[in-house]
C-alpha positions in Angstrom: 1.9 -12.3 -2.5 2.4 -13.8 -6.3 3.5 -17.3 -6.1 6.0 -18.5 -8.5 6.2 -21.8 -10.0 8.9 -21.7 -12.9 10.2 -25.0 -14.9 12.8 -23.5 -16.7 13.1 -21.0 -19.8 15.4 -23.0 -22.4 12.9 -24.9 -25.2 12.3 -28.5 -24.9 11.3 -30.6 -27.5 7.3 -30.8 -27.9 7.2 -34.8 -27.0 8.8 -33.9 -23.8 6.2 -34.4 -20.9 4.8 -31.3 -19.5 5.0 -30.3 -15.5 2.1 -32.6 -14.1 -0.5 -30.1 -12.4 -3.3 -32.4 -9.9 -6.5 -32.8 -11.0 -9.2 -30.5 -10.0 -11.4 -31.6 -7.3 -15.0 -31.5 -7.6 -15.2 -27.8 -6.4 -12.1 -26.7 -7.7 -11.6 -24.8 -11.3 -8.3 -24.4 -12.8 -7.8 -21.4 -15.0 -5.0 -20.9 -17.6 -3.9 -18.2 -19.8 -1.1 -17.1 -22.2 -0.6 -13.4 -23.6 0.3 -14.0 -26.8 3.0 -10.6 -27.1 4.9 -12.5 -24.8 5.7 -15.2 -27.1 7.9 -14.1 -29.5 10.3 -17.1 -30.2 10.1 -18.0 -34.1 11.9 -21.7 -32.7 9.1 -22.1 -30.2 6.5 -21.4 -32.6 7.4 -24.3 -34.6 7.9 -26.8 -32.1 4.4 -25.7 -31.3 3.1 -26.4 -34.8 5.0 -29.8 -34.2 1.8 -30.8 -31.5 -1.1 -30.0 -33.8 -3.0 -32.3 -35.9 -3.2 -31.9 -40.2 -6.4 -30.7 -39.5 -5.4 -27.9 -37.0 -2.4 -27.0 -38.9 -4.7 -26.1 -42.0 -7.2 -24.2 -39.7 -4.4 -22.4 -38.5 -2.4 -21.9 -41.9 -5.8 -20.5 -43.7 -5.9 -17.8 -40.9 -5.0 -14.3 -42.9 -2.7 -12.1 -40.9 0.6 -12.9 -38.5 -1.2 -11.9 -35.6 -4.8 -13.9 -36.0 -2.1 -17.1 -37.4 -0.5 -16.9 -34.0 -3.4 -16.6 -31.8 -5.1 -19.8 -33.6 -2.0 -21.5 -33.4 -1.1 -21.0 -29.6 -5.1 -21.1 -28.7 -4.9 -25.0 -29.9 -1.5 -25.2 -28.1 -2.7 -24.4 -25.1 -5.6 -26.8 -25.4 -3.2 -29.7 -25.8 -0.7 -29.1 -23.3 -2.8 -28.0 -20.7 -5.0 -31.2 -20.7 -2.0 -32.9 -21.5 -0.8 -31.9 -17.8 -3.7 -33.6 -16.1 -2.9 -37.3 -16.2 -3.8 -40.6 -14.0 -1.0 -42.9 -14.4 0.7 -42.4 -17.9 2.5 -39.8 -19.8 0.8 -38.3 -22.3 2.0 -36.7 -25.3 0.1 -33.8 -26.3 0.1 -34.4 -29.8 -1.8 -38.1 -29.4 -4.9 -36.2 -28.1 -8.1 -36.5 -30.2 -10.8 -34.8 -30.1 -15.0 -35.2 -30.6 -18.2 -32.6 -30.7 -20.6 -33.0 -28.0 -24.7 -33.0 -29.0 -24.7 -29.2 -30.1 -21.9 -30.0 -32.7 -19.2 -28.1 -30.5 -15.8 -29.4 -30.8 -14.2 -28.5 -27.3 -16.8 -28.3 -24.7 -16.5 -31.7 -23.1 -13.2 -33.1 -22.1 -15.6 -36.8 -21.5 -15.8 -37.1 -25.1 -11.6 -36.9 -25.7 -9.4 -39.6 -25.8 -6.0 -41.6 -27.2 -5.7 -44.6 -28.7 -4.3 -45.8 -24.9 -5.9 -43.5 -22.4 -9.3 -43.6 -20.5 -9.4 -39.4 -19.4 -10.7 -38.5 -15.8 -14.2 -36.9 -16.5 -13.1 -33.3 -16.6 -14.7 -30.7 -18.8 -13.0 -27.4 -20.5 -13.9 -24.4 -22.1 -11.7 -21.9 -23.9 -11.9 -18.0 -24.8 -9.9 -15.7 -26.3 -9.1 -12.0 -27.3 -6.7 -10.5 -29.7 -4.1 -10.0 -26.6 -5.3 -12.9 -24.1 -6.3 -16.5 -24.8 -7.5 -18.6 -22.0 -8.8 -22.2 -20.6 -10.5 -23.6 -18.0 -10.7 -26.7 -16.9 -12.9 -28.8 -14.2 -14.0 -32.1 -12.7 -17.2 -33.2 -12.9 -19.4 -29.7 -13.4 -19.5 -28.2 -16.8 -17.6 -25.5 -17.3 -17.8 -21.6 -19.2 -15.1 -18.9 -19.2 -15.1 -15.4 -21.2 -12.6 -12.8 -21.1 -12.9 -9.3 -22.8 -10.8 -6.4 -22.9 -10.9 -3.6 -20.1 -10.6 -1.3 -23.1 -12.8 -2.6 -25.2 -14.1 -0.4 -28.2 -17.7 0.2 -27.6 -19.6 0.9 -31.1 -23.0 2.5 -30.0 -23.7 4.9 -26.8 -23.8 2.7 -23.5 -27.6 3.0 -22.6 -28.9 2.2 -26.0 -26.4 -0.6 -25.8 -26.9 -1.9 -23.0 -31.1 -1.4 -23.5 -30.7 -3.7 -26.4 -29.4 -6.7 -24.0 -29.9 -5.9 -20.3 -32.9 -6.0 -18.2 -34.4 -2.6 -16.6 -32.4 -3.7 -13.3 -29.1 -3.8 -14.7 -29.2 -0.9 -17.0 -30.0 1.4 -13.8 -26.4 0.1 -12.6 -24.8 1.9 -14.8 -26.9 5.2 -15.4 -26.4 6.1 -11.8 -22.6 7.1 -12.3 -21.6 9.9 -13.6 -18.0 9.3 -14.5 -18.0 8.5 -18.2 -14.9 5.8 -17.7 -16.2 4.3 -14.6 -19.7 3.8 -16.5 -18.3 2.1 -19.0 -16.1 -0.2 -17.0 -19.1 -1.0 -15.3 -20.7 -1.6 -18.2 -18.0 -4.1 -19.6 -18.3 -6.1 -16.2 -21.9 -6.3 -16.7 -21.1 -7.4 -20.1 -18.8 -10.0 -19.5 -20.5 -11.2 -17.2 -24.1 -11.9 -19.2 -23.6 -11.5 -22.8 -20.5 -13.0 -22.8 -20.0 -16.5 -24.3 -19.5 -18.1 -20.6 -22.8 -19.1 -19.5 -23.8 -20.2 -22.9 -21.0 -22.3 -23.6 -21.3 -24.3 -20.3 -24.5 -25.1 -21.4 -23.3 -26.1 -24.5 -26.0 -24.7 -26.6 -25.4 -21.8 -28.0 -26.8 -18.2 -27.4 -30.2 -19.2 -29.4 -31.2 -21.1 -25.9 -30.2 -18.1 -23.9 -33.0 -15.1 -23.5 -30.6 -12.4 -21.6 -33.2 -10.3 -20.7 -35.3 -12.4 -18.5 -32.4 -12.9 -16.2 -30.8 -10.0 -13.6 -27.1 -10.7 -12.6 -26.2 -8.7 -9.1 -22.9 -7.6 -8.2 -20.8 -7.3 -5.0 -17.8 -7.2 -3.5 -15.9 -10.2 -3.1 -12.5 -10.9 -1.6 -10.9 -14.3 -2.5 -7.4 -15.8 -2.2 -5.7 -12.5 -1.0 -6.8 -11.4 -4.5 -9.3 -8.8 -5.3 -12.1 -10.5 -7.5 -14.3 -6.6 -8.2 -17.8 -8.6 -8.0 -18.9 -12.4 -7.2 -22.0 -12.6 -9.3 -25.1 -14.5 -8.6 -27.9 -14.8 -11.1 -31.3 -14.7 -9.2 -33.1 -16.8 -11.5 -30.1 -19.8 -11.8 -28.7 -19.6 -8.8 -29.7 -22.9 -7.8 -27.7 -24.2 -11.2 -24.6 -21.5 -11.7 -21.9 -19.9 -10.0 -20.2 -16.7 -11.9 -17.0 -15.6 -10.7 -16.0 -11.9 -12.5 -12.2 -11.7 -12.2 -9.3 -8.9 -13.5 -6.4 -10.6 -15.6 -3.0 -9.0 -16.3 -4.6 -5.6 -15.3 -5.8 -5.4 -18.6 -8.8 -7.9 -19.2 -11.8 -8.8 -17.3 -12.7 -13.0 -17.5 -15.8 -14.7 -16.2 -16.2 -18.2 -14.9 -19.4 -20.1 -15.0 -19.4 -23.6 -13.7 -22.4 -25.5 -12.4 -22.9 -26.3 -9.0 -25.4 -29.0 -8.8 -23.0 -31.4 -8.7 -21.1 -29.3 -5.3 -23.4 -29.0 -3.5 -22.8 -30.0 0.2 -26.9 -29.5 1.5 -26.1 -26.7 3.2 -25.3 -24.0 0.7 -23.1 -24.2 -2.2 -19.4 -24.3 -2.2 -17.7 -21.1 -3.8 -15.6 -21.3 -6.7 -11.8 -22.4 -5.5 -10.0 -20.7 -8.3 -6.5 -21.7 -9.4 -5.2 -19.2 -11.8 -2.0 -19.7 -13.4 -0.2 -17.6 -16.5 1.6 -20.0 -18.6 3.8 -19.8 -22.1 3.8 -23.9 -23.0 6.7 -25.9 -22.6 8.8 -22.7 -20.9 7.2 -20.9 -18.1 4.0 -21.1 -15.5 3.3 -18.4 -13.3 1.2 -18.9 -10.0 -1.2 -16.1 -10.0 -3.8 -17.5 -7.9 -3.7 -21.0 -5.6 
């Protein structure tokens, strides 16, 4: 059953403290998201602009288009007031938070390297994806952190094979040619895709898809059943296994979304520790949504 977890609709101001969620522990990863059609309140728009640093704010203005202005503007929303949330033993406004690049120059993988002028952060790490009708986040303690999310109905521009030839190995392009459904192939298809040529693995590294070779790994699927949710497959890479954990997931019945986290740092000896998802859908400042706990 859903749970709920609702702070009230009616718009607060944006230096008003956010509902405090608990940090993560070490094999715990919190996933947010926002679907950006369901914020439609010119008001709250602004108040969100009110968070943002000069910098954002002219990222966000040069965007051409309503609809790509509004995704940039709620993605760096949702950065803020979801890290924001995650506090030791001050309030934090979102708007104080600063930001750094880690090694590879990117500006958001490594929640280590963020601070305030007053405020030593707990050592969590975050990652952030979007599409042009979902935009999520996901944070951790301790293990570095990848998400990707993709569209169920995603547009594919070439046929499937000679798609998938160009990026999978031999194993996982016979996943696919063995159904015979055109629909089902290419959801299957868009799972595998997610899954290894997303940005999720890549960006927990930090890198950058230059350091990853996709064909010389294999992902498998299988069934997985988690939280009273159905997660389609639980994917483990044979060749970084001992490093990664992939979790393929279905959001809002219309997206698929991967999480990569490493799992060197949960590891108990005797196996490693799945994935404890917490999933929650949130519009800042006015609703969050339990999905998953």
């Amino acid at each position: 059953m859903m749970n709920m977890n609702c702070f009230g609709r009616n718009l607060i101001t944006a230096s008003s403290s956010l509902p405090l969620v608990q940090i993560a522990a070490q094999k715990e990863a919190h996933f947010w998201y926002v679907l950006p059609n369901e914020v439609k309140s010119t008001n709250l728009l602004n108040r969100y602009l009110e968070i943002l640093s000069p910098c954002e704010k002219e990222n966000v203005f040069h965007m051409r288009g309503e609809q790509l202005t509004k995704r940039a503007l709620l993605t760096r929303v949702l950065v803020r007031t979801t890290l924001a949330r995650y506090q030791m033993n001050c309030q934090i406004n979102p708007k104080s938070l600063k930001f750094r690049t880690n090694n590879y120059g990117k500006p958001e993988e490594w929640v280590d390297l963020l601070y305030t002028d007053d405020w030593s952060p707990p050592p969590l790490h975050f990652n952030i994806s979007h599409t042009s009708s979902l935009i999520a986040y996901g944070v951790t303690v301790g293990s570095p952190i990848g998400i990707d999310v993709e569209e169920k109905q995603r547009a594919l521009k070439n046929d499937i094979l000679t798609f998938a030839r160009r990026y999978l190995s031999p194993q996982e392009i016979e996943m696919p040619t063995h159904i015979a459904d055109h629909e089902l192939q290419r959801q299957e298809f868009i799972k595998l895709w997610t899954l290894k040529i997303n940005e999720a693995y890549v960006k927990a590294q930090g890198k950058g898809f230059s350091a990853s070779p996709f064909k010389i790994f294999t992902v498998q699927l299988r069934d997985h059943m988690e939280g009273g949710i159905h997660i389609p497959p639980h994917m483990i890479s044979k060749n970084l296994s001992s490093n990664w954990q992939f979790v393929l997931l279905e959001l809002a019945g219309s997206h698929y979304a991967v999480v990569c986290i490493g799992k060197d740092r949960i590891n108990t000896g005797k196996g490693s520790i799945p994935i404890n998802l917490t999933i929650r859908k949130t519009i800042p400042f006015v609703e969050d949504e339990c999905i998953l706990q």
